[in-house]
C-alpha positions in Angstrom: 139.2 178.8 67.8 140.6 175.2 67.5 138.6 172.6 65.1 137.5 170.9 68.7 136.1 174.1 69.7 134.5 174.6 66.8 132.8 171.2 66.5 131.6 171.8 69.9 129.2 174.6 68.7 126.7 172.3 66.8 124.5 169.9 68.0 123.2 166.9 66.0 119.9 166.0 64.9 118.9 164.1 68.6 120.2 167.2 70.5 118.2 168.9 68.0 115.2 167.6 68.9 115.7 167.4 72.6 116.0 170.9 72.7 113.2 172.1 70.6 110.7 169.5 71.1 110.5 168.0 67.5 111.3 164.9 66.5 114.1 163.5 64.3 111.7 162.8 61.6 109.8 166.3 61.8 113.4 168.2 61.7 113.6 166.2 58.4 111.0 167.1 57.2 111.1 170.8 58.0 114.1 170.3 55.9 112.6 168.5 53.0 109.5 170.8 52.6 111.8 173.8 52.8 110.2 175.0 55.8 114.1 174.9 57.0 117.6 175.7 55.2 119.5 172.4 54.2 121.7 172.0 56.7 125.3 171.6 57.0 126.7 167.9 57.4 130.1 166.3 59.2 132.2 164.0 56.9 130.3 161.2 58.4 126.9 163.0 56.8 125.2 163.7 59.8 123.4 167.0 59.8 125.3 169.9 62.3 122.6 172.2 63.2 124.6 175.9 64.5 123.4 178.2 67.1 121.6 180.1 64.6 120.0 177.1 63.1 118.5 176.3 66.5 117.2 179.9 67.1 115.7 179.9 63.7 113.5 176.8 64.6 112.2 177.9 67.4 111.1 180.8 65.7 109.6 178.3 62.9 108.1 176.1 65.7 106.6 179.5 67.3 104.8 180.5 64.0 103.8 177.0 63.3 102.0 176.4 66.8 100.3 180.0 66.5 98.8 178.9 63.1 101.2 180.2 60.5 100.4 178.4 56.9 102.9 176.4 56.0 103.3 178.1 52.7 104.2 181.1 54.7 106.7 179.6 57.2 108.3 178.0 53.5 108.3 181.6 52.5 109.9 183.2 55.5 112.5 180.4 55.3 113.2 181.5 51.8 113.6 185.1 52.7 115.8 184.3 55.7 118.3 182.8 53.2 118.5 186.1 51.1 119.7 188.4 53.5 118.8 191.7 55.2 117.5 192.9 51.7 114.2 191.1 53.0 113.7 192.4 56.2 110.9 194.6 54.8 109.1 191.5 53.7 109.8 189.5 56.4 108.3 192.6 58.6 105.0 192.5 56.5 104.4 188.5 57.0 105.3 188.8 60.7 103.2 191.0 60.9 100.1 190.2 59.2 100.6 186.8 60.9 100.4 188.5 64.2 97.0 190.7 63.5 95.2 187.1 62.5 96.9 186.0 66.2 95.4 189.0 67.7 92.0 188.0 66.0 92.3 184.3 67.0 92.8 185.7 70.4 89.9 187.7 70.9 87.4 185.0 69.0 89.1 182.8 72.2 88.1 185.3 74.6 84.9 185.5 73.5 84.5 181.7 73.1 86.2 181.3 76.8 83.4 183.5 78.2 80.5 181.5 76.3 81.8 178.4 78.0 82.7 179.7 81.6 78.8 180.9 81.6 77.8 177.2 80.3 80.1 175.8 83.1 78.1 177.8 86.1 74.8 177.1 84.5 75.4 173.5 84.9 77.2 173.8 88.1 74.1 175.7 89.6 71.6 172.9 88.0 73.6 170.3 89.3 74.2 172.0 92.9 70.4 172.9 93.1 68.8 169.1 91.6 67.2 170.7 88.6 67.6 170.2 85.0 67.7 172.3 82.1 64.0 173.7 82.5 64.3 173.8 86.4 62.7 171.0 87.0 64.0 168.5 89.4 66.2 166.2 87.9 67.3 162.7 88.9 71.4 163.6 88.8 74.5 161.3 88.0 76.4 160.9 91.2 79.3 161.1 90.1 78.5 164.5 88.6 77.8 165.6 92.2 80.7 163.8 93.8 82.8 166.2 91.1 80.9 169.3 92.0 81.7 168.8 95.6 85.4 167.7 94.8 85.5 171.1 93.1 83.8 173.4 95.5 86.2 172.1 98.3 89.1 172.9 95.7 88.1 176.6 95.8 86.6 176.8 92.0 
């Protein structure tokens, strides 16, 4: 592979964040806090971020959105950088991260339900004129305007 080629196979910091959604200052960061391995840098000192490197943050920025401490994602970083010999550890984080996911995901469910039963209460008060004790109720117009709007969506 010539030294062209080769230079063609990383990306700088603004293609960096392009392609994975974080900024220039975040990806920094990441980097400062450990959360991501130094990276390499040209002669001109700009960061090179490989293949790999990219891959690896969008793993970070996947545990990071689902909730993963940062002291964790600091500590799968760290293990990443020593090898296969870690795969067992990495293997328990992963996957204790992914039972609190699991968790998170059910306590949604369950909150999701609580509010789509709230949302057709108030769409049958509103659509019948009555408040919360069923009493007729003097309604905000454009309340009913949305109703209507909705109903002729399909919801």
């Amino acid at each position: 592979m010539t030294a062209t080629a080769e230079e063609d196979r990383y990306l700088g910091i603004a293609e960096v964040a392009e392609s994975t959604g974080l900024t220039q200052d975040t990806l920094r960061w990441y980097e400062r806090e450990g959360l991501f391995p130094r990276v390499e840098r040209d002669t001109s000192r700009r960061r090179r971020y490989s293949p790999r490197h990219i891959r690896v943050l969008q793993m970070l920025v996947r545990l990071r959105r689902t909730g993963m401490p940062t002291a964790e994602v600091r500590e799968f970083t760290r293990l990443l950088g020593e090898g296969a010999v870690t795969h067992g550890h990495r293997l328990a984080l992963l996957s204790a991260h992914r039972e609190r996911i699991v968790a998170r995901m059910a306590e949604l469910r369950e909150d999701l339900a609580v509010l789509d039963d709230k949302v057709a209460q108030y769409r049958h008060l509103i659509a019948q004129g009555l408040d919360c004790d069923g009493q007729p109720a003097r309604l905000d117009p454009d309340a009913v305007a949305e109703l209507r709007t909705e109903d002729l969506r399909g919801q």
